[in-house]
N, C-alpha and C positions, 0 to 999 in steps of 0.2 A: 355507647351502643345500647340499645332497647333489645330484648328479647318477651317475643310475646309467647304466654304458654296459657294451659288449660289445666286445672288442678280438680280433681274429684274426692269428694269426700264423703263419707258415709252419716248416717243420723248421726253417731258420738264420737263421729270428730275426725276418724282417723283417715289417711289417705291414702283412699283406692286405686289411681292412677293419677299422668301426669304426662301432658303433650307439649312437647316444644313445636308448638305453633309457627316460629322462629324458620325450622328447619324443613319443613313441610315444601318447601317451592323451588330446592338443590338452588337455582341462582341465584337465590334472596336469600342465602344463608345466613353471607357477608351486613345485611340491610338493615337500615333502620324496622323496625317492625311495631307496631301499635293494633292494638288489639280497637273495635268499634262496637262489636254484637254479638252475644250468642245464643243458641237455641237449644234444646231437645227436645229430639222426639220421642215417641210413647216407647217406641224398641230401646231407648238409652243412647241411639247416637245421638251425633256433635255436630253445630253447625257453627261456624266460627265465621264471620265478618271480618276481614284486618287491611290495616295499610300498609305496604312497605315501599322502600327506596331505598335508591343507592345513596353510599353517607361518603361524604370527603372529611373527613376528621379533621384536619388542618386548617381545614377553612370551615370548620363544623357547620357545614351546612348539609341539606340532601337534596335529592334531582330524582327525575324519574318516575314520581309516586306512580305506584300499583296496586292496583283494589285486588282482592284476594277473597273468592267466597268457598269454604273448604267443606269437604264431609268428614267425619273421624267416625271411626266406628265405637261402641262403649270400653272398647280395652286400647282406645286413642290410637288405632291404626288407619293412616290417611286411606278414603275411599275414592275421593274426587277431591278438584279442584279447578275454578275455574279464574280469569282475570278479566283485568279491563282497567286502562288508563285514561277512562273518561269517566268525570267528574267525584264524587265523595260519599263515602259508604255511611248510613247515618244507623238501618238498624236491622235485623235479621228473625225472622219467622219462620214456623213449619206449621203447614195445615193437617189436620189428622190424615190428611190422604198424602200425605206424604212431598205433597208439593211447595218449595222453599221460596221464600219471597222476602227481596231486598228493598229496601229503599234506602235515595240517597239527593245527591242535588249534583247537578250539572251546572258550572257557569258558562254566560255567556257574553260576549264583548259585546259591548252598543258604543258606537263613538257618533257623538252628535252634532252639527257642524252648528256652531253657533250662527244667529241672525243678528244682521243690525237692527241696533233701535230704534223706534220710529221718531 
């Protein structure tokens, strides 16, 4: 299992808080979790980018990915949270005005019908 968290620290070192990112989503407790991006803003919040999915351990594989774009506040208390199981979370931003902005990649199938040769 993966567990993704968020750790704060101060200039000399020590550590001021600590968010289990993991736990953040009650269904995706159980999930594989990977962390992808994150942000802050000028107030101290957290903007956290992450992937999760369901894990079959047995067959160590996982199914389901879920894009995950979170708020945490500066003392790592969930504010929001949003999802979306289309396509791949690549990085995460906050504008001074406070508006959050994702990018990522979408695939898409192309199946080509081959032609005879002349």
């Amino acid at each position: 299992m993966f567990r993704t968290y968020v750790r704060k620290y101060d200039a000399g070192g020590s550590q001021k808080s600590s968010i289990n990112a993991s736990q953040s989503g009650g269904e995706f407790s159980d999930a594989f979790s990977r962390s992808v991006a994150m942000a802050v803003d000028g107030g101290g919040d957290i903007y956290g980018a992450f992937e999760r999915a369901n894990v079959n351990s047995e067959k160590c594989s996982r199914s389901n990915p879920t894009n995950v774009v979170a708020k945490y506040s500066m003392t790592g208390v969930l504010q929001w949270q949003r999802t979306s199981t289309v396509g791949t979370l690549k990085g995460i931003t906050v504008s001074s005005s406070g508006s959050v902005y994702v990018v990522g990649s979408a695939g898409l199938a192309c199946f080509v019908t081959p032609t005879a040769a002349a």
